[in-house]
Biopython code that builds the backbone (N, CA, C, O; Angstrom):
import numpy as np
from Bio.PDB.StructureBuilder import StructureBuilder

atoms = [
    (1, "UNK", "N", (159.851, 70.780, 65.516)),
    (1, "UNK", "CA", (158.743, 70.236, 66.281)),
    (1, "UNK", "C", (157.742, 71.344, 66.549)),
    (1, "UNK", "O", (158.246, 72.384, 66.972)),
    (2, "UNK", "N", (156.209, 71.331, 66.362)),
    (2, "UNK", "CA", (154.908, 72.169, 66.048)),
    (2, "UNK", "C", (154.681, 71.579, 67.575)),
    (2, "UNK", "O", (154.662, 70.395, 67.912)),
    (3, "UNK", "N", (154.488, 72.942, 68.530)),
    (3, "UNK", "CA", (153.365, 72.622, 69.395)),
    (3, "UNK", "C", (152.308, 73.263, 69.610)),
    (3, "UNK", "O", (152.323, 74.452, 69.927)),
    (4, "UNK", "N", (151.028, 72.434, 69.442)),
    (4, "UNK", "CA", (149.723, 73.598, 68.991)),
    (4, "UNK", "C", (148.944, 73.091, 70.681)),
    (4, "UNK", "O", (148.556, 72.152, 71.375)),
    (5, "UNK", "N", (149.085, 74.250, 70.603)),
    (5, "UNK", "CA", (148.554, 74.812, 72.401)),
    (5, "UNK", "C", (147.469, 74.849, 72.320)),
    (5, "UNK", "O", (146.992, 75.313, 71.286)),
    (6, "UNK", "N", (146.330, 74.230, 73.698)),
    (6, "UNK", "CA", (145.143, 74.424, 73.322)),
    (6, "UNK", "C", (144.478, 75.481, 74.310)),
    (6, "UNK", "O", (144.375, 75.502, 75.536)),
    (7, "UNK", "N", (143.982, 76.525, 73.100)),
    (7, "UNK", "CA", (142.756, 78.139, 73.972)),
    (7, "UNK", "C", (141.919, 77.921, 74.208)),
    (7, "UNK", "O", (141.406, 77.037, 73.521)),
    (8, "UNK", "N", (141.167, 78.452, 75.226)),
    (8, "UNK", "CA", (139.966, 78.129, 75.469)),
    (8, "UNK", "C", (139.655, 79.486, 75.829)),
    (8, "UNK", "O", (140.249, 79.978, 76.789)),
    (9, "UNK", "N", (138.471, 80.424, 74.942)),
    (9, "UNK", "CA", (138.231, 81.929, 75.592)),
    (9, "UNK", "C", (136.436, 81.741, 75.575)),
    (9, "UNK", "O", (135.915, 80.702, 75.171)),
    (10, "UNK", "N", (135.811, 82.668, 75.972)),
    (10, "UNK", "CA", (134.304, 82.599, 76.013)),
    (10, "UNK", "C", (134.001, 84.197, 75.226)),
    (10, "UNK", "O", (134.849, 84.968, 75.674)),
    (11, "UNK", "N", (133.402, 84.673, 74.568)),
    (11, "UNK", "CA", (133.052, 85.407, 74.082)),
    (11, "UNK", "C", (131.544, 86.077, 74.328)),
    (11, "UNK", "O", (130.727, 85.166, 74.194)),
    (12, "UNK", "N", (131.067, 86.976, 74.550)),
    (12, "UNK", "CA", (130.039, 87.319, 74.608)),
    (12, "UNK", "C", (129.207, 88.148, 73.671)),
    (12, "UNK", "O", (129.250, 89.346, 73.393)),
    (13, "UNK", "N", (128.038, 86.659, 73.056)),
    (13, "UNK", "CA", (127.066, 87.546, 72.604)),
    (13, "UNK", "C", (125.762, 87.782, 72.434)),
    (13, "UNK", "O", (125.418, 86.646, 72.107)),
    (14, "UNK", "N", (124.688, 88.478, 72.412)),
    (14, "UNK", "CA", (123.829, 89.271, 72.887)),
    (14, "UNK", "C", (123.617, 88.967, 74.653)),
    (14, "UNK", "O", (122.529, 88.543, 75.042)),
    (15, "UNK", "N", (124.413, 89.150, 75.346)),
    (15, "UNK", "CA", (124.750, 88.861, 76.651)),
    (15, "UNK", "C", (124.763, 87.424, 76.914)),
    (15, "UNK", "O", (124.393, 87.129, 78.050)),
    (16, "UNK", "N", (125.151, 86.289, 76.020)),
    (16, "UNK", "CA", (125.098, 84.807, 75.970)),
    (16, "UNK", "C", (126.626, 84.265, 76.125)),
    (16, "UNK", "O", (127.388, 84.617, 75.224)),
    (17, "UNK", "N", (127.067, 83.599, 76.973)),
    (17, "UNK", "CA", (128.526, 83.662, 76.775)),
    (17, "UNK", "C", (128.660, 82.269, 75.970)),
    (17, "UNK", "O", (127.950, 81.269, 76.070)),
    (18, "UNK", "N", (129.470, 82.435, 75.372)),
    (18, "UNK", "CA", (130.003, 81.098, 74.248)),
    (18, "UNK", "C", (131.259, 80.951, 73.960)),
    (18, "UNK", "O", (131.994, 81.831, 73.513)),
    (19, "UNK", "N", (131.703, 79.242, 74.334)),
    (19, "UNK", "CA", (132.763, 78.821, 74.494)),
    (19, "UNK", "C", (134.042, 78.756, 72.709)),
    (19, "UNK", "O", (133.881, 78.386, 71.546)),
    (20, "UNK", "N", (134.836, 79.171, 73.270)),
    (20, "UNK", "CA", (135.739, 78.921, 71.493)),
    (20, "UNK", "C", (137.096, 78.397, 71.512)),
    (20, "UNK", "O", (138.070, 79.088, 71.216)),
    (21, "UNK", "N", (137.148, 77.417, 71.791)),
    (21, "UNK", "CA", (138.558, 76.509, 71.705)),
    (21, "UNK", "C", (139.501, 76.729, 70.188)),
    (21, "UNK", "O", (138.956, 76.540, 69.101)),
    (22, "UNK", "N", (140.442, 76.999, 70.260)),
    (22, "UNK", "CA", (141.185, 77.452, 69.340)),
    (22, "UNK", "C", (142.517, 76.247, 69.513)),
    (22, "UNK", "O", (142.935, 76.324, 70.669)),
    (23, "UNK", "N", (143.181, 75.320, 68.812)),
    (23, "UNK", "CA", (144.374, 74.702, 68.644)),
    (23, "UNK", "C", (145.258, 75.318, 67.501)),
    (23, "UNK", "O", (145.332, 75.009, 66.312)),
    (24, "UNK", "N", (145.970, 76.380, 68.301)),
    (24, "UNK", "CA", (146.893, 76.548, 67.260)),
    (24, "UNK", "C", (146.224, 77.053, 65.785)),
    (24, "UNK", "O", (145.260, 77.754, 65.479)),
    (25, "UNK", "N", (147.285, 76.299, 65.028)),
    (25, "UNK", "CA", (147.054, 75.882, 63.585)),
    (25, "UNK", "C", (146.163, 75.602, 63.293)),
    (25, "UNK", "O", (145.778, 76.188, 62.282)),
    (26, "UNK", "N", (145.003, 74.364, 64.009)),
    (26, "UNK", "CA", (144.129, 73.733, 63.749)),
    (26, "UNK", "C", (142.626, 74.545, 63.795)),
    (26, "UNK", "O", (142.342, 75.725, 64.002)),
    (27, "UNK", "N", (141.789, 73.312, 63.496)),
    (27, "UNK", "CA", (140.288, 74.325, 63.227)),
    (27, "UNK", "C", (140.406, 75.082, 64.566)),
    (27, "UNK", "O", (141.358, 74.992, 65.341)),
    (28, "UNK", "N", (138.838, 76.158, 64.792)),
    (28, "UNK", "CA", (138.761, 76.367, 65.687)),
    (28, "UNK", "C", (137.290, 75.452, 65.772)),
    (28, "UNK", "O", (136.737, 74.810, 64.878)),
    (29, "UNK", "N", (136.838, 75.684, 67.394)),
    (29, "UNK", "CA", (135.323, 75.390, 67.751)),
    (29, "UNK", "C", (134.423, 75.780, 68.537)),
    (29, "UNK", "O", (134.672, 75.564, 69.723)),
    (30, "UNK", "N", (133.167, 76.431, 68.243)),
    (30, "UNK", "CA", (132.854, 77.276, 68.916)),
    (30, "UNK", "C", (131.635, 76.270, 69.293)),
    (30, "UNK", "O", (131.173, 75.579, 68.386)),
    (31, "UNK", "N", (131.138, 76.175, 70.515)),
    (31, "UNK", "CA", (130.013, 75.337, 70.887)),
    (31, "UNK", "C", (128.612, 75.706, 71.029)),
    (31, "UNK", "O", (127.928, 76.580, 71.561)),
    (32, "UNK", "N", (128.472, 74.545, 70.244)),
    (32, "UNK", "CA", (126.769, 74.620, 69.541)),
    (32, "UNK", "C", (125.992, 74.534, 70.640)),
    (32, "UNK", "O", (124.902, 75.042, 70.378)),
    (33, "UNK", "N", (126.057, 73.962, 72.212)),
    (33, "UNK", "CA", (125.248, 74.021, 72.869)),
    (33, "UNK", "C", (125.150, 75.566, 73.727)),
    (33, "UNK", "O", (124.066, 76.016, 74.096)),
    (34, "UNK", "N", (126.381, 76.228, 73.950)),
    (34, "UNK", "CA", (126.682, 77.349, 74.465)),
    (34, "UNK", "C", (125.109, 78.354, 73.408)),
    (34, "UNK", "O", (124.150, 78.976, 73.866)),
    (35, "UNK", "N", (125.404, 78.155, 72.350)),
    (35, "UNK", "CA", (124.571, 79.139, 71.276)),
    (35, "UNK", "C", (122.846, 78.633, 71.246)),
    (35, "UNK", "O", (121.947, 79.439, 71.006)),
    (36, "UNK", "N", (122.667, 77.565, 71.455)),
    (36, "UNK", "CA", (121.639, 76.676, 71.585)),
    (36, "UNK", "C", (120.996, 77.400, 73.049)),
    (36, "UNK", "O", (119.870, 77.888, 72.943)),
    (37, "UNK", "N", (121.588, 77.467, 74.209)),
    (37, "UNK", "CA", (121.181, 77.635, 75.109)),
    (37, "UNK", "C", (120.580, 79.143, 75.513)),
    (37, "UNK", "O", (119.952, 79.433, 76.532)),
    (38, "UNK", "N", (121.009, 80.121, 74.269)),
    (38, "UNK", "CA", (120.849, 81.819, 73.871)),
    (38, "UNK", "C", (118.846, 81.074, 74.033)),
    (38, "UNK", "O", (118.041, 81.263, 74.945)),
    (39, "UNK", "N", (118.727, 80.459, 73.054)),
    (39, "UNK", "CA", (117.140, 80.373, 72.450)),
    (39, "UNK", "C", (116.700, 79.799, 73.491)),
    (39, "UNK", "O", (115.736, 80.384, 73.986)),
    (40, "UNK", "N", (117.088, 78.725, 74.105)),
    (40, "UNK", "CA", (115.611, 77.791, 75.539)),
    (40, "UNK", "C", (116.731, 77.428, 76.651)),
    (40, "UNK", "O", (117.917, 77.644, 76.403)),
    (41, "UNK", "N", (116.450, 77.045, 77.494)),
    (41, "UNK", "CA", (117.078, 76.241, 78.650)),
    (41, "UNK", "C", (117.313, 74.916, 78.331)),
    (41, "UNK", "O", (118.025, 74.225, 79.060)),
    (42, "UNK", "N", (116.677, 74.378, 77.094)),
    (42, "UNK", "CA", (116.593, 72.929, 76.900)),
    (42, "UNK", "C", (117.671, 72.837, 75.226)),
    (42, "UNK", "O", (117.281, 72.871, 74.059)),
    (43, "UNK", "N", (118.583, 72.757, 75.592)),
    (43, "UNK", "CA", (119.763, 73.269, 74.328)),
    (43, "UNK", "C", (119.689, 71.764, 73.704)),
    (43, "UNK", "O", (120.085, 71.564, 72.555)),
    (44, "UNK", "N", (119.278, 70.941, 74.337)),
    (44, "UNK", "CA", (119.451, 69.351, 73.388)),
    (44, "UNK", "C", (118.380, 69.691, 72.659)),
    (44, "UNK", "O", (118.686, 69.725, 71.467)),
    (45, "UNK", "N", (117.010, 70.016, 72.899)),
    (45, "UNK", "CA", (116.065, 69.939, 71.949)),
    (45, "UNK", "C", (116.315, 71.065, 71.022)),
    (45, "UNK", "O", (115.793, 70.739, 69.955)),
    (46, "UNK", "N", (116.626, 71.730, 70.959)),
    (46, "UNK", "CA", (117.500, 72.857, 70.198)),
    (46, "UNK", "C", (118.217, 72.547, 69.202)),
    (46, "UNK", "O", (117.981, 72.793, 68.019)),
    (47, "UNK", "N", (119.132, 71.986, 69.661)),
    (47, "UNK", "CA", (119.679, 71.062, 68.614)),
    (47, "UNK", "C", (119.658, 69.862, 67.731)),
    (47, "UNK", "O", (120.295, 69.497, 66.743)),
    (48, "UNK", "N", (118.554, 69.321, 68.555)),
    (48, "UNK", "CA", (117.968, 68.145, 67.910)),
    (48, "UNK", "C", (117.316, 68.628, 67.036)),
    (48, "UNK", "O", (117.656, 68.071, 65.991)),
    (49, "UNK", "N", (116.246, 69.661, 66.776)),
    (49, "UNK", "CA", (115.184, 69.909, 65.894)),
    (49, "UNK", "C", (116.443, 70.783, 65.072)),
    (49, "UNK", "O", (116.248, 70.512, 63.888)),
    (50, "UNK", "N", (117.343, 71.475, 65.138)),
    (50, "UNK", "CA", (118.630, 71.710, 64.358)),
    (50, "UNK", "C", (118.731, 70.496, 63.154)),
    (50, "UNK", "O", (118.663, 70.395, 61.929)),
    (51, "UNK", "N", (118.875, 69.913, 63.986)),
    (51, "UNK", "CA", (119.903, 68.525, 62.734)),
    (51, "UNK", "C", (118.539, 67.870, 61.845)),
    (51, "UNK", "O", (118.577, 67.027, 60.948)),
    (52, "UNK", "N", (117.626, 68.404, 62.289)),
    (52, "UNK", "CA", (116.279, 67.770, 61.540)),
    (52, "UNK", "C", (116.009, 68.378, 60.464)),
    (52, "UNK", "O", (115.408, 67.851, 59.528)),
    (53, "UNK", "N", (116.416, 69.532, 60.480)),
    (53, "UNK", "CA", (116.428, 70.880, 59.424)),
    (53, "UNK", "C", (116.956, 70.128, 57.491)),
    (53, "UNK", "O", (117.949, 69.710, 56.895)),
    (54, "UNK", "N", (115.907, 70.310, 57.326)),
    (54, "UNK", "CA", (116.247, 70.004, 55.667)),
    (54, "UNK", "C", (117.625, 70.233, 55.145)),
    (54, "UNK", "O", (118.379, 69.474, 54.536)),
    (55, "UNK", "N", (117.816, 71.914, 55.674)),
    (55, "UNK", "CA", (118.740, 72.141, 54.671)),
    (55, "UNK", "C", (120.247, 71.881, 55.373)),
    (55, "UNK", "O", (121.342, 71.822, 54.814)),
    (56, "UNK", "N", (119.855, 71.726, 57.033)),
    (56, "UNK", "CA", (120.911, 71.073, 57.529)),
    (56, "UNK", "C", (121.548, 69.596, 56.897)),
    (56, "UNK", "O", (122.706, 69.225, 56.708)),
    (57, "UNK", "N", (120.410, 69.041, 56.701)),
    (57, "UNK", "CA", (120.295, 67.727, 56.459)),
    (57, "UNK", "C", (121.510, 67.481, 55.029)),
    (57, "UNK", "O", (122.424, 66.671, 54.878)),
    (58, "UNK", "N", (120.981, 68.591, 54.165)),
    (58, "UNK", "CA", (121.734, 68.500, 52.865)),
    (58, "UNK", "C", (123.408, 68.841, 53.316)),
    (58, "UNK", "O", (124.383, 68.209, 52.909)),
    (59, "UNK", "N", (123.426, 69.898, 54.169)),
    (59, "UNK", "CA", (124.574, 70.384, 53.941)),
    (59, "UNK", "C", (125.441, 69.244, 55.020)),
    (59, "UNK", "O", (126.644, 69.202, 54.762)),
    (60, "UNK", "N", (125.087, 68.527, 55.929)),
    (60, "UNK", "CA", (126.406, 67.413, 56.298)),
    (60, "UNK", "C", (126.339, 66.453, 55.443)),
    (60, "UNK", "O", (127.108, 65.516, 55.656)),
    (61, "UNK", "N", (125.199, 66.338, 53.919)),
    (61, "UNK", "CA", (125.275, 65.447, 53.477)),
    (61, "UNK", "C", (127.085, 65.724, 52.060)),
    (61, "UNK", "O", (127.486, 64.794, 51.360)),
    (62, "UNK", "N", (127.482, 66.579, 52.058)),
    (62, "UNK", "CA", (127.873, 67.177, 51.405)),
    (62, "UNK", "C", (129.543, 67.066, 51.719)),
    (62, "UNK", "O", (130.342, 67.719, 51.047)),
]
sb = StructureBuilder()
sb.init_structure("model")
sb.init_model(0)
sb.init_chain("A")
sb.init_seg("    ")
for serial, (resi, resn, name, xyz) in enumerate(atoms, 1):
    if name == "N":
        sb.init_residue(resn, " ", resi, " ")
    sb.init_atom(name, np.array(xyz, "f"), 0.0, 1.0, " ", f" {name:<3s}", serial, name[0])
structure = sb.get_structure()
């Protein structure tokens, strides 16, 4: 029996702290709004104009 424990550490970078959940075995995930929020205070529009990105566009098409 596998039990995949779930981490949760924050990392710091260019003085921005950002969240990184780790399960075990499994992926890890580091959060896009944590990194979003480095560039504006407004991390949704950040990310929104993100996913608008051409070449974003291609690469979840993928």
């Amino acid at each position: 029996m596998s039990t995949n424990k779930e981490y949760k550490v924050t990392i710091n970078a260019n003085g921005s702290e950002i969240s990184i959940v780790s399960k075990g075995n499994e992926d890890d995930y580091i959060s896009l709004t944590d990194i979003a929020k480095y560039k504006s205070d407004e991390s949704n529009d950040v990310i929104r104009n993100w996913l608008r990105n051409k070449d974003i566009i291609e690469f979840l098409g993928l």
